[in-house]
C-alpha positions as CSV (number, residue, x, y, z in Angstrom):
1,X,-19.9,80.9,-2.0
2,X,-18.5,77.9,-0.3
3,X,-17.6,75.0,-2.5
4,X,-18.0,70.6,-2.0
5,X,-18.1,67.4,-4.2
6,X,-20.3,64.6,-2.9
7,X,-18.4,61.4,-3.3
8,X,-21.0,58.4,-2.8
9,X,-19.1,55.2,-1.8
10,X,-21.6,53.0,-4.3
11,X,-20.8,51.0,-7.6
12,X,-16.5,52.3,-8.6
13,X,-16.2,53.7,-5.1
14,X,-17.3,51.0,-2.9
15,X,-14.1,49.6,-3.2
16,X,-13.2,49.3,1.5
17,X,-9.7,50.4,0.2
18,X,-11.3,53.8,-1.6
19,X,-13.1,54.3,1.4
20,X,-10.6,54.0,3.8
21,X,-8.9,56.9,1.3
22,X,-11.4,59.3,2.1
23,X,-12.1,58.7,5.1
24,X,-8.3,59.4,6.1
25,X,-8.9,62.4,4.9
26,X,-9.9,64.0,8.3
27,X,-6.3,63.5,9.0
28,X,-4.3,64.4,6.1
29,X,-6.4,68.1,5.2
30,X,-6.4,71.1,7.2
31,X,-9.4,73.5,5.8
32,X,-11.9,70.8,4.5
33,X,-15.2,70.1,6.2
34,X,-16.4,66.7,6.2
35,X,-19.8,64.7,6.7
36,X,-22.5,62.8,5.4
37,X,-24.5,64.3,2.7
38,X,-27.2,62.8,4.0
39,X,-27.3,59.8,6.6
40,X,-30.8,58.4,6.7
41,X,-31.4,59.0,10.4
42,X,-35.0,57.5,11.0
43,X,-33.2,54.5,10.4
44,X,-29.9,54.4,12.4
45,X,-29.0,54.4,16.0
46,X,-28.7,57.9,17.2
47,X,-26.1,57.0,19.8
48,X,-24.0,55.2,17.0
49,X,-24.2,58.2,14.6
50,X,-23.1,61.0,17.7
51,X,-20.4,58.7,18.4
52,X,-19.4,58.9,14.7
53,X,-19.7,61.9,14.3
54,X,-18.0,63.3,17.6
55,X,-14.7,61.0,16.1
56,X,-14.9,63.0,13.0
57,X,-15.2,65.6,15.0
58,X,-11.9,65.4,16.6
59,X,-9.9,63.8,14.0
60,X,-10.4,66.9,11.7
61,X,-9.8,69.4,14.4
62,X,-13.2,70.2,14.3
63,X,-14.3,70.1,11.0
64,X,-17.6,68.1,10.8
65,X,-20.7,68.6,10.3
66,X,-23.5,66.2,10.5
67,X,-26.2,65.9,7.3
68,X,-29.1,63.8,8.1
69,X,-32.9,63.4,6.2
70,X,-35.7,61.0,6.1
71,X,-34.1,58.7,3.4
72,X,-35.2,57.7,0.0
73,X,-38.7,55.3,0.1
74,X,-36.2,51.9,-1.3
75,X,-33.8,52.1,1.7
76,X,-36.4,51.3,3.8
77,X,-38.3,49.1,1.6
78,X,-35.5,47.1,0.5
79,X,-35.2,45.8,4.1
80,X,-38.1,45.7,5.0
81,X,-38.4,48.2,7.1
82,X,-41.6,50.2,8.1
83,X,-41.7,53.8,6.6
84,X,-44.5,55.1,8.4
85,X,-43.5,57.7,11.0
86,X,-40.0,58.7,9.3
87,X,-40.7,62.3,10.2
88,X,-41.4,61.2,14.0
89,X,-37.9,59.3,14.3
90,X,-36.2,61.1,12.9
91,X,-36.9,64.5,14.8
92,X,-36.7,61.7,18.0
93,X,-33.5,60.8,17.1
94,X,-32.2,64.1,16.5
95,X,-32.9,65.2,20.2
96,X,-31.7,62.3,21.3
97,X,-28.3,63.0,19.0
98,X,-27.8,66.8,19.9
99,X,-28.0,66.4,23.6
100,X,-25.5,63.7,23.5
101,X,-23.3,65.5,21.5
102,X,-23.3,68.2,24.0
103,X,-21.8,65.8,27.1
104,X,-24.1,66.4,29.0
105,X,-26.5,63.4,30.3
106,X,-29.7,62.6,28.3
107,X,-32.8,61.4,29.8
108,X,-35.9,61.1,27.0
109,X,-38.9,59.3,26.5
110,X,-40.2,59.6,23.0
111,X,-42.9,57.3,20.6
112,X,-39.6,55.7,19.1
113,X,-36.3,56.5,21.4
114,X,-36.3,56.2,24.8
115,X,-32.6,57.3,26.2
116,X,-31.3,57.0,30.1
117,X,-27.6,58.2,29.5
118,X,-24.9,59.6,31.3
119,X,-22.5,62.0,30.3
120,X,-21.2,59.3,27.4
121,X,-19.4,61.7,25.0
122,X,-16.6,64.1,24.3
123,X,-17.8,67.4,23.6
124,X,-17.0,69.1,19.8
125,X,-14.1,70.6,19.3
126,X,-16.0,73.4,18.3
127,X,-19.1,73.1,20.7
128,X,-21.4,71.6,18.6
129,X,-21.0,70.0,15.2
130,X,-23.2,71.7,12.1
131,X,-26.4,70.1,11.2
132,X,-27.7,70.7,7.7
133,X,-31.4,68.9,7.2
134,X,-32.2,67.1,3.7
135,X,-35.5,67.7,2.3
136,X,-37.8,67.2,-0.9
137,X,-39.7,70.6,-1.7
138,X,-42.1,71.5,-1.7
139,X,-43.2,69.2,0.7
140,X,-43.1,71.7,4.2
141,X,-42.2,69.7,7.3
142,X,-38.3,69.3,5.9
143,X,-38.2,72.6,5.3
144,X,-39.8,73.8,9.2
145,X,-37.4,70.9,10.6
146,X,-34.5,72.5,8.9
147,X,-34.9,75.8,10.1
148,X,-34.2,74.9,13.6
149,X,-30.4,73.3,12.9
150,X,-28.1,74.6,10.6
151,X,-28.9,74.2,6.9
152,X,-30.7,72.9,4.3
153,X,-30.0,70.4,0.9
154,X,-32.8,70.2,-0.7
155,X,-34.2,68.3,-3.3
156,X,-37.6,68.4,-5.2
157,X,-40.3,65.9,-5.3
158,X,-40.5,64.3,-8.4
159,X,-37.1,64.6,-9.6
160,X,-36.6,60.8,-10.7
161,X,-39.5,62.1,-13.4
162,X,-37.2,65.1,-14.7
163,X,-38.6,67.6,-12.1
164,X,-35.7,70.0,-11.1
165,X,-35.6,72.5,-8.5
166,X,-35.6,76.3,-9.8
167,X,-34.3,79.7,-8.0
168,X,-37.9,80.3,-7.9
169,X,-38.1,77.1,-5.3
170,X,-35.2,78.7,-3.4
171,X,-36.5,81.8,-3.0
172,X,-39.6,80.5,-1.6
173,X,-37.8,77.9,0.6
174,X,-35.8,80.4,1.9
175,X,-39.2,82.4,2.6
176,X,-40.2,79.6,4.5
177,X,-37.2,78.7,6.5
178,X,-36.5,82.3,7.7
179,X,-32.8,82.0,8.3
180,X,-30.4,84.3,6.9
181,X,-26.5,84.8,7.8
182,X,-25.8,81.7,10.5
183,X,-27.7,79.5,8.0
184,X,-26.6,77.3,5.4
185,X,-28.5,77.2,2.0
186,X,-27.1,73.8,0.5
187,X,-27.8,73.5,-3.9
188,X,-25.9,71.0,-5.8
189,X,-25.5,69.7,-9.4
190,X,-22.7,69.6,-12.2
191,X,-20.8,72.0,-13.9
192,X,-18.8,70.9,-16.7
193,X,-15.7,72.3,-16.2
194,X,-14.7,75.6,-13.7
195,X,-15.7,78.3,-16.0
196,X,-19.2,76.8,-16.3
197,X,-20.2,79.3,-13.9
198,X,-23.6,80.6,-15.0
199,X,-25.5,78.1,-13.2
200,X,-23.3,78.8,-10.2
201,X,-23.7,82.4,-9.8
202,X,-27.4,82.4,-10.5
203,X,-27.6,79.8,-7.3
204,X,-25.5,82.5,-5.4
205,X,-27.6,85.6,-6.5
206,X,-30.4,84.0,-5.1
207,X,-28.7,83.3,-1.7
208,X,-27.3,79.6,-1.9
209,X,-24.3,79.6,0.4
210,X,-22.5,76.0,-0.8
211,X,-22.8,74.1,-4.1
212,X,-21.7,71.0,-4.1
213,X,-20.5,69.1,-7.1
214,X,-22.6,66.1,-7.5
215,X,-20.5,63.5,-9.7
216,X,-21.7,60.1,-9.1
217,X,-19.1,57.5,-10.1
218,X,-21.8,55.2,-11.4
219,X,-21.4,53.3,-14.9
220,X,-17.2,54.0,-15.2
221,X,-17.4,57.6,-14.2
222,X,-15.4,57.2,-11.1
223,X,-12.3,58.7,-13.0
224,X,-14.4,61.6,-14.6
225,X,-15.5,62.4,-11.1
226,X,-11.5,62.3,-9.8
227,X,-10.8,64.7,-13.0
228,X,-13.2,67.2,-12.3
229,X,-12.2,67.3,-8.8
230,X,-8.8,67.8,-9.5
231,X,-9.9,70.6,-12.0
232,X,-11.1,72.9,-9.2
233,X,-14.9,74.9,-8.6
234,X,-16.4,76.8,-9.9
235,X,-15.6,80.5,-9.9
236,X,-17.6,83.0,-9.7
């Protein structure tokens, strides 16, 4: 089991100085692997995020990886931006993504992108830079998307009403997906301290390969979320 903390940069931590602070952290770690946890791709450039992402990419050594979804329905509607054919763009947008991060010219004419591009990039450090797909189960096309990058976070639908995902939902996800051993199986939550490890291990006897520690700063917790970092993971 691979361990991660999620550090949104909303409400305590959307201070430009805090986020300058993490993001210097490419610089100043050696073993950590950094990236967006998820970037709402149907509704950025792709160009702009490979470019991103291929400067992470070589300020960490090699150490990115790249998590993209559809985007929850208020960052779209907040804007006022359409939502209909999310699942379209975005799988657009990811071949226009992965073929310029391989720095090689792109030529592609989709519904959404249309890309005439010479070799415009440096290549990974590594080759290529992970990508894990977000999804809400147990809605399907996430899930199918998923299984052709890198990994999977997944959610499930009807969480804002209480409904959690179980072990049962990632042992059928997994079912679905069909990836085992190059494939990352993403879960994430709290733990209360680093012996609260039952929650933990059950994730990891069902075949999760990273939990990530999801302390959100909002409402004054941003110093609760710097303890419990500073605490350590979970051990199992």
């Amino acid at each position: 089991m691979r361990y991660g903390v999620t550090m949104p940069a909303f409400a305590e931590w959307s201070d430009p100085r805090t986020i300058m602070d993490i993001a210097a952290a490419a610089t100043v770690t050696s073993r950590v692997v950094l990236g967006p946890m998820v970037t709402t791709l149907p509704r950025r450039r792709p160009q702009m995020v490979a470019r991103e992402a291929v400067t992470l990419d070589h300020l960490s050594g090699g150490r990115a990886l790249l998590g993209v979804g559809l985007g929850a329905d208020f960052e779209f509607a907040a804007f006022g931006e359409p939502m209909r054919g999310r699942g379209a763009r975005l799988d657009e947008a990811l071949t226009v993504l992965t073929g310029l991060l391989s720095g090689e010219a792109v030529d592609f004419d989709g519904e959404h992108f249309t890309t005439r591009s010479p070799p415009s990039l440096p290549k990974p450090v590594n080759g290529r830079i992970p990508i894990w797909v977000g999804g809400h189960w147990p809605n399907r096309a996430p899930f199918l998307r998923a299984a052709r990058y890198d990994g999977v976070v997944p959610r499930k639908v009807g969480m804002e009403r209480g409904d959690v995902f179980t072990v049962d939902d990632l042992e059928a996800m997994r079912a679905l997906i069909g990836r085992e051993g190059d494939f990352d199986y993403v879960m994430s939550g709290l733990t209360a301290s680093p012996d609260a490890t039952d929650a933990v291990r059950a994730w990891h006897a069902a075949g999760a390969m990273w939990w990530l520690e999801a302390i959100y700063p909002f409402g004054g917790a941003a110093e609760h979320m710097r303890d419990r970092v500073r605490a350590g993971p979970p051990s199992i």
